[in-house]
matplotlib code that plots the C-alpha trace (Angstrom):
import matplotlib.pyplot as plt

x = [101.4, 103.6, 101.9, 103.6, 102.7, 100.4, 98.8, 95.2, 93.0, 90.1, 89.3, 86.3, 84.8, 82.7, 80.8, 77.6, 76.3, 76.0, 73.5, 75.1, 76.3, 74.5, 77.7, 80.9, 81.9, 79.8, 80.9, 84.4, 83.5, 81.8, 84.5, 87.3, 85.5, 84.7, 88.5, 90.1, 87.9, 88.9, 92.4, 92.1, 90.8, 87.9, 85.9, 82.9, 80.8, 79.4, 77.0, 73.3, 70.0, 68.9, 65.2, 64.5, 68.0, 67.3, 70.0, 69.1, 70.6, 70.9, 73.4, 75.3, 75.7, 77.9, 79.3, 77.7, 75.9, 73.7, 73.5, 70.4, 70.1, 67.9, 67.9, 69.0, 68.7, 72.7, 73.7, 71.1, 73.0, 74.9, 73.0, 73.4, 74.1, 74.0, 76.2, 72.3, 73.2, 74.1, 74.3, 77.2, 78.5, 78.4, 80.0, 83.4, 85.2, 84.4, 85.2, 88.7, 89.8, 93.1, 93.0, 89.7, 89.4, 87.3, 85.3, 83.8, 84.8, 81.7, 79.9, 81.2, 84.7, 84.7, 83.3, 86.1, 88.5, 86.6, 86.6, 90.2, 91.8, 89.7, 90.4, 94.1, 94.0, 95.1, 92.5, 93.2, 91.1, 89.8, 89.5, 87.0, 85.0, 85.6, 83.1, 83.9, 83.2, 79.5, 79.0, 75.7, 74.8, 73.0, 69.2, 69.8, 68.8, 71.6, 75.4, 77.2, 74.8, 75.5, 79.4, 79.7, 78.4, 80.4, 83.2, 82.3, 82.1, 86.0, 87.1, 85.5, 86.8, 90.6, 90.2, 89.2, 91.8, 94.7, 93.3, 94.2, 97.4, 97.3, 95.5, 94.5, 93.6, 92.4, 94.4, 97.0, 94.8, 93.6, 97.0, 97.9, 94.6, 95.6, 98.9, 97.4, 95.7, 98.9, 98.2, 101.5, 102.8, 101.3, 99.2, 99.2, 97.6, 95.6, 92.8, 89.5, 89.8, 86.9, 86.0, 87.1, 85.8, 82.1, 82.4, 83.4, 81.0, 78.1, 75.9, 76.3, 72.9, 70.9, 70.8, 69.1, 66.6, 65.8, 65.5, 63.8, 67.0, 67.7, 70.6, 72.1, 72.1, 75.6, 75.7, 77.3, 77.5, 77.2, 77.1, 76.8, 75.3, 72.9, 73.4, 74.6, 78.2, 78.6, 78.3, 75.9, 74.7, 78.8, 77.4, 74.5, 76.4, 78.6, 75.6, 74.0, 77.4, 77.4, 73.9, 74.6, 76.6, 75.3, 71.7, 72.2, 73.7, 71.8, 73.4, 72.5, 72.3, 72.5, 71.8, 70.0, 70.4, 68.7, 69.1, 67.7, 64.1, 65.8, 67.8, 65.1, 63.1, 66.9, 67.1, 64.1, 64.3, 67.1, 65.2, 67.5, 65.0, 65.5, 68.7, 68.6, 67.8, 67.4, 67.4, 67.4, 69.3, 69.9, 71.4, 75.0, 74.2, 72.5, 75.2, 77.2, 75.2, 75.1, 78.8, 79.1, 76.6, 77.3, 80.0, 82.2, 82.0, 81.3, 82.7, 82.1, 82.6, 85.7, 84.3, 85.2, 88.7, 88.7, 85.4, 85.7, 83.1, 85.5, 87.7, 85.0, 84.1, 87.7, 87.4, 84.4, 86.4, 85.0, 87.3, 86.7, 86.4, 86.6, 86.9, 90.3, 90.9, 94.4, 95.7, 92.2, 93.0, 96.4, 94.2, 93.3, 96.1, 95.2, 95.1, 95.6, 92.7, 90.5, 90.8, 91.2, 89.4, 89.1, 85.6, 82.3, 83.6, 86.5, 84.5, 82.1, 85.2, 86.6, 83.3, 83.0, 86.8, 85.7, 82.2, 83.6, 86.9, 86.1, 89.9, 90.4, 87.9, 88.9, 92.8, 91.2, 89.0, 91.7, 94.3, 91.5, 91.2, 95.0, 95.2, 92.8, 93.4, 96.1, 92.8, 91.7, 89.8, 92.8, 95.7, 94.5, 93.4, 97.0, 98.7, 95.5, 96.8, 100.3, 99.0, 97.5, 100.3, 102.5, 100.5, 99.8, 104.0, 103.9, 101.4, 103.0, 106.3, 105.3, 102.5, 103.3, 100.2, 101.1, 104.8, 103.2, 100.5, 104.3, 105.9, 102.9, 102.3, 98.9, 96.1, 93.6, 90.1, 89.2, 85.9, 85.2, 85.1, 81.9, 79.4, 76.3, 73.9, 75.1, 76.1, 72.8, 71.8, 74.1, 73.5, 69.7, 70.4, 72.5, 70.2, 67.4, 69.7, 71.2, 67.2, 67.0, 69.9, 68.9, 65.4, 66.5, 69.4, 67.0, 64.6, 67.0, 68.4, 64.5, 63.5]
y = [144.1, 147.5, 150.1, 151.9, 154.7, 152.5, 150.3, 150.6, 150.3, 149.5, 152.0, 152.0, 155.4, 154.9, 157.4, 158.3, 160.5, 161.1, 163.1, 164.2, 167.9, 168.3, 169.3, 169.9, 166.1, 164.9, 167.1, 166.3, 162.5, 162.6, 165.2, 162.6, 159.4, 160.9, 162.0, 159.1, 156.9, 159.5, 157.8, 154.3, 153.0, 151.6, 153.6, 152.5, 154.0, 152.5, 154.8, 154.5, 154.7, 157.9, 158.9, 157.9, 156.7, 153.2, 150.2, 150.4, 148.8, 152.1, 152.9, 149.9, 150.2, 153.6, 151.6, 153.1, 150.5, 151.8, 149.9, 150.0, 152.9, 155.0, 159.0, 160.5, 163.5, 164.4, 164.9, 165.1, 165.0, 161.8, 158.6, 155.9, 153.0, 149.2, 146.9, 145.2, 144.4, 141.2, 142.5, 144.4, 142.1, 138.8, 141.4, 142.5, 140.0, 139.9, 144.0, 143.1, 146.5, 147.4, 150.1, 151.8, 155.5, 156.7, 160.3, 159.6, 158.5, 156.9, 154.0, 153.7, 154.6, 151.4, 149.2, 150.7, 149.7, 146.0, 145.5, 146.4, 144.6, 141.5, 141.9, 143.0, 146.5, 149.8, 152.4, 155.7, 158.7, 162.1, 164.6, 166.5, 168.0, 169.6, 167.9, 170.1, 173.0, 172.1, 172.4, 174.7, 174.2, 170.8, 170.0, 169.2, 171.6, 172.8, 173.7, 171.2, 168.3, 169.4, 170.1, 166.9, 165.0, 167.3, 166.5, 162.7, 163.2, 164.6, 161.5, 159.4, 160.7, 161.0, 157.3, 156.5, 158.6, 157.4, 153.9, 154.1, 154.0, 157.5, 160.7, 163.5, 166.7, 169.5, 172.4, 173.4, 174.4, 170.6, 169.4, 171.9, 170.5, 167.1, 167.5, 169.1, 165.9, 163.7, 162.6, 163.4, 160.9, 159.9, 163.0, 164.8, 168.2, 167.9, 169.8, 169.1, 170.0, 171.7, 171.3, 174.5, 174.2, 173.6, 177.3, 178.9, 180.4, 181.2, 183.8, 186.4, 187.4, 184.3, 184.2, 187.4, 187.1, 183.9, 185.6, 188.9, 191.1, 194.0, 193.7, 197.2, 195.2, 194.7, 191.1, 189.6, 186.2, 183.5, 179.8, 176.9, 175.1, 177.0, 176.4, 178.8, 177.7, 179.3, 182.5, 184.0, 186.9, 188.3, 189.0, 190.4, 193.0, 194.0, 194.4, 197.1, 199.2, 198.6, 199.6, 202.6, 203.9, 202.1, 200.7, 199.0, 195.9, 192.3, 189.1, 186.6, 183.3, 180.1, 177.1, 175.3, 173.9, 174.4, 177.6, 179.2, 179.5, 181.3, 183.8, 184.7, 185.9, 187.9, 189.4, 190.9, 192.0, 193.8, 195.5, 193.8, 191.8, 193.8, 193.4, 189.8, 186.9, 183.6, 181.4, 177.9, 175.0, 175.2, 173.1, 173.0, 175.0, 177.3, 177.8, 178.1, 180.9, 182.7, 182.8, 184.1, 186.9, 188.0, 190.5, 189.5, 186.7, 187.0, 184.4, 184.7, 180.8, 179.3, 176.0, 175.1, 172.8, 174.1, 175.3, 174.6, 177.2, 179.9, 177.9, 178.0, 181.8, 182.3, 180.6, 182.4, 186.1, 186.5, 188.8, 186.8, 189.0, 186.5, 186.3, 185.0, 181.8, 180.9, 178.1, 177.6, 178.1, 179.4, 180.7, 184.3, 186.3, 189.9, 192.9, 190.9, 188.8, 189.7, 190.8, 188.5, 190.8, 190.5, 192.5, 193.2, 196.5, 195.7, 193.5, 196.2, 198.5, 195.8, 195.6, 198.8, 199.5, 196.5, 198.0, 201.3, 200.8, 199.1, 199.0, 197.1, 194.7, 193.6, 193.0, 191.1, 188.8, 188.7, 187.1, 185.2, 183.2, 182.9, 181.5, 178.9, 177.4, 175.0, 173.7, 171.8, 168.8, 166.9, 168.3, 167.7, 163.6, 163.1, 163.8, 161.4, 159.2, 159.2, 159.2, 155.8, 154.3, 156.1, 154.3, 150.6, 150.6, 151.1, 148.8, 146.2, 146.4, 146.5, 144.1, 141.0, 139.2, 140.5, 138.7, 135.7, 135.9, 136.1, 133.5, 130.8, 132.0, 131.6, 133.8, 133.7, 133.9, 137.1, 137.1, 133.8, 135.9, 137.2, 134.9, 136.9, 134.9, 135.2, 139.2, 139.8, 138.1, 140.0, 142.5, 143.1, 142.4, 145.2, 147.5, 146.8, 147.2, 150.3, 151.3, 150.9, 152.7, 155.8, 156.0, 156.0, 158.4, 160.8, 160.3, 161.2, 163.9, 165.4, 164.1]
z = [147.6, 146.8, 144.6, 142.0, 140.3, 137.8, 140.3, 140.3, 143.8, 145.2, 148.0, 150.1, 151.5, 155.0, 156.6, 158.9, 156.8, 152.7, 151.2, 147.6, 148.0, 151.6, 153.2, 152.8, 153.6, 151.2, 148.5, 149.1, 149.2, 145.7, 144.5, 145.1, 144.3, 140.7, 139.9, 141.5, 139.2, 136.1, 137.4, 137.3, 140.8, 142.5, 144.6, 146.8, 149.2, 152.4, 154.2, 155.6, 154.7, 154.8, 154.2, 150.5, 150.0, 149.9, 149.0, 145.1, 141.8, 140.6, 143.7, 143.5, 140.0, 140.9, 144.0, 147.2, 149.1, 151.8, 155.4, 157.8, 159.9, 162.3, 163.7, 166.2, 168.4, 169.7, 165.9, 163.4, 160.4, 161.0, 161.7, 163.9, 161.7, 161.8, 159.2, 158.8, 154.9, 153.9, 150.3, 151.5, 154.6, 152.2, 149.7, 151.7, 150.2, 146.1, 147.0, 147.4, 149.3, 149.5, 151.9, 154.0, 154.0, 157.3, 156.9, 160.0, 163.8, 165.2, 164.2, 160.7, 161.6, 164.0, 161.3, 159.3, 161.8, 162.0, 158.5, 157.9, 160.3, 159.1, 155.9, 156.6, 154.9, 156.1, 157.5, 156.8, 158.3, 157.5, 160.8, 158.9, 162.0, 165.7, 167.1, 170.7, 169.2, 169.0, 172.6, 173.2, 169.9, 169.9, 171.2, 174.6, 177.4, 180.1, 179.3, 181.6, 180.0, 176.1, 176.8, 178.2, 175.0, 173.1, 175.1, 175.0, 170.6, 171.0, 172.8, 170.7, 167.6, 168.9, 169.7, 166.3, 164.7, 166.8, 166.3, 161.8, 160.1, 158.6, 159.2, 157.0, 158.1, 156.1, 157.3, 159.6, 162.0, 162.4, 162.3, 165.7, 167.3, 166.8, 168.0, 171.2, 171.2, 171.3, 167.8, 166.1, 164.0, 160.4, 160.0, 156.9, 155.0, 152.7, 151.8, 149.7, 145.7, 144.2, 140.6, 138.8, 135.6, 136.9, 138.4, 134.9, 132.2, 135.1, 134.4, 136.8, 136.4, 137.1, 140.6, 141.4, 138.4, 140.2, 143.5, 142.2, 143.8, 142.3, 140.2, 141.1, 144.7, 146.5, 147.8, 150.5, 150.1, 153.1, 152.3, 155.0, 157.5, 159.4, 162.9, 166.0, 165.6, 161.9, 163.6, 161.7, 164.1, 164.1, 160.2, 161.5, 164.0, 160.9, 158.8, 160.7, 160.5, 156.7, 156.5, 158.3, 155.4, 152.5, 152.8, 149.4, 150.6, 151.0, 153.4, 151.4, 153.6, 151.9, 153.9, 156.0, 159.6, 163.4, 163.9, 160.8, 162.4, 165.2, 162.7, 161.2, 164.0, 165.2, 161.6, 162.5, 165.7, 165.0, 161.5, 158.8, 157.4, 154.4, 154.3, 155.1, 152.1, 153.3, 150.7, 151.9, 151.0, 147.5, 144.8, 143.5, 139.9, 142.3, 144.4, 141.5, 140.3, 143.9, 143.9, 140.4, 140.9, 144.5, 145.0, 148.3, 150.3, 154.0, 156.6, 160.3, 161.6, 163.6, 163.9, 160.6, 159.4, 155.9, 154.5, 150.9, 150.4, 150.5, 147.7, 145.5, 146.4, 145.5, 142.3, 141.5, 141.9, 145.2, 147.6, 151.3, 154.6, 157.2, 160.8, 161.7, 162.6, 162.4, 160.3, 158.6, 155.4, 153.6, 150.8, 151.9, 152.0, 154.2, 152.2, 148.9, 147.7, 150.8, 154.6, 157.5, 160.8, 164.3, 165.0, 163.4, 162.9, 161.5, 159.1, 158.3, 157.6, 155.4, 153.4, 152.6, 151.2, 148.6, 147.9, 147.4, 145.0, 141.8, 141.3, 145.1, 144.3, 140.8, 142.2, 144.8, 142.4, 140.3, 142.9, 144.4, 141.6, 141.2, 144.8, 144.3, 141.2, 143.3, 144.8, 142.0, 142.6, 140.0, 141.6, 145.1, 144.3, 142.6, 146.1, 147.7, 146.0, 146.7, 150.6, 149.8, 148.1, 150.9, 153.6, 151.8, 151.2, 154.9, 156.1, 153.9, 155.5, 159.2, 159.7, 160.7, 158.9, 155.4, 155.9, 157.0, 154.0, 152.0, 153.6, 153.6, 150.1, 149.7, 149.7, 153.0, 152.0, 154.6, 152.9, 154.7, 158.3, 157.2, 158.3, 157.0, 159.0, 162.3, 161.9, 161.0, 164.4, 166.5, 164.8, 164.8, 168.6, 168.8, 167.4, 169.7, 172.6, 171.6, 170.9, 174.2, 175.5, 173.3, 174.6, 178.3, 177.8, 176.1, 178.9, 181.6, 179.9, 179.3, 182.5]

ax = plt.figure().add_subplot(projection="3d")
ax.plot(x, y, z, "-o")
ax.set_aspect("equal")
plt.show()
């Protein structure tokens, strides 16, 4: 089947992980499934059970359907999942999918892969994380021992992105990794949309009468995970140069994550407690409300492949000063709607030009919004879509089994493949065993 520009789809989503607005993922996941629904098509959602979020009516109703699952200790936020559901294994088939869109390259991505070659769809994949770049960031004890899983994550997500018909990446900078990788061919940019109207008509007030901060306070605004590899202390050394010349500023750190009991106890050390606001994970409205009442926004991480918070800092009228990480993100532009630096000092020097010109910061805001307006969660889904109907015109011309469907012309009843009984088997087999695995390879890593 060709799709035109009126041909409505049914998509699936899979992923590891999918809390609503935990992470970045997630909130691109939700942002696209909600406009690309405002446009006609099908989305669903297959993800795992994760703490209260059980397989419920309510959930299916908005088509996410949650598989069996369990925790684990190499990374936290995604679990290790099991296809366990025969609501959703005897279900594959009545969800007639036309194409499979991967947010993830581990379990889920292979069942991705599974799925769409039984059911003769293309998969399609979104790089969203450098999982490499965790390395001495996870729970394990010793470098060699953490770098190596790291390393292991790596492979295992090249393999999964070099095993699906098309690849999205969210920035050039993803796109140069790749092709460092030997992934070249079928990769395209294309970065997460943000819903600009839910960041108009905030009070810019709210958030510190919330958080009892002075409102005569000058805020810099940090949003994200909290974990060693957002760089967080690089803020910190910048912090006590600002300080030095204007003790009215507050780092206002938004998130939550392993390393937050840890930054805590370094704020103090280092006397910036007062200077310092932790304020947890926090809702989007509240979010909202930080970026609306803070006055620049402070990024210090090169782990990232987008970081669609500094989009919606943008949109807000927050001038960025960032640490450089080339290809990242085309939307700060040096010296125009914020400064891209190399050092703390730099970043403290930066700072203060904003905190000091009225004039400086108000051209910033003002081209800050201008820049990310082009980021809009509807522009953004529009070419999604034309990446979908791209890749199914593709698919359909290449693969042999589509021309035979054609040329037999009948339809084959994939759905039939499914034998829910005997998955489950294998399945709940598979679980225990990789129980088993799990427990040993913790053991002789803690051992």
């Amino acid at each position: 089947m060709l799709y035109g520009e009126d041909s409505n789809m049914n998509i699936g989503f899979f992923t590891d992980t999918y809390q609503k607005g935990f992470s970045g993922v997630e909130t691109s996941i939700n942002s696209f499934k909600k406009e690309l629904e405002a446009e006609g098509h099908t989305v669903y959602i297959f993800a795992p059970l994760d703490g209260e979020k059980w397989n419920t009516k309510e959930e299916n109703d908005q088509g996410i359907f949650r598989l069996q699952a369990m925790n684990q200790d190499f990374f936290p936020e995604f679990k290790l999942t099991f296809p366990l559901s025969a609501k959703v294994i005897a279900n594959f088939g009545e969800f007639e999918l036309d194409l499979i869109h991967s947010h993830t390259p581990f379990i889920m991505g292979f069942y991705a892969n599974v799925v769409g070659f039984t059911l003769n769809v293309p998969v399609i994949h979104t790089y969203h994380t450098l999982y490499e770049k965790f390395a001495g960031h996870s729970f394990l004890k010793g470098k060699k021992t953490d770098k190596l899983i790291m390393n292991v994550a790596a492979k295992v997500s090249v393999l999964h992105t070099a095993r699906c018909n098309r690849v999205i990446v969210p920035s050039r900078k993803m796109k140069n990794i790749l092709a460092e990788y030997g992934i070249t061919e079928n990769v395209t940019v294309l970065p997460s949309g943000i819903n600009l109207e839910a960041l108009k008509d905030i009070d810019k007030d709210a958030f510190k009468k919330k958080n009892k901060i002075l409102q005569k306070k000058k805020t810099l605004l940090f949003v994200g995970r909290i974990g060693r590899e957002k760089n967080v202390s690089f803020l910190f050394d910048a912090l006590e140069t600002i300080r030095k010349k204007n003790k009215n500023v507050l780092l206002i750190v938004i998130g939550s994550g392993p390393a937050e009991d840890e930054l805590k106890e370094e704020a103090k050390k280092r006397s910036l407690a007062k200077n310092v606001l932790f304020a947890g994970h926090k809702k989007r409205e509240d979010v909202y409300e930080a970026y609306a009442g803070s006055d620049i926004f402070a990024f210090a991480s090169q782990t990232d492949t987008q970081s669609l918070v500094i989009v919606e800092a943008a949109a807000s009228g927050l001038p960025i000063v960032m640490l450089k990480d080339e290809g990242l993100i085309d939307l700060v532009k040096d010296g125009k709607n914020g400064f891209v630096v190399d050092t703390p000092d730099e970043f403290a020097d930066a700072t203060l030009r904003l905190l000091s010109s009225k004039k400086l910061h108000d051209d910033f805001s003002r081209e800050a919004k201008e820049a990310a307006s082009k980021y809009s969660i509807e522009n953004q889904t529009r070419k999604l879509i034309k990446v979908y109907q791209e890749t199914l015109k593709d698919f359909d011309a290449a693969s042999i089994r589509k021309k035979m469907q054609k040329q037999l012309k009948r339809e084959v009843e994939f759905k039939k493949l499914f034998d829910v009984k005997k998955n489950r088997e294998f399945l709940s087999t598979l679980k225990g065993k990789t129980k088993e695995l799990l427990k040993n390879l913790n053991n002789k890593v803690n051992g």
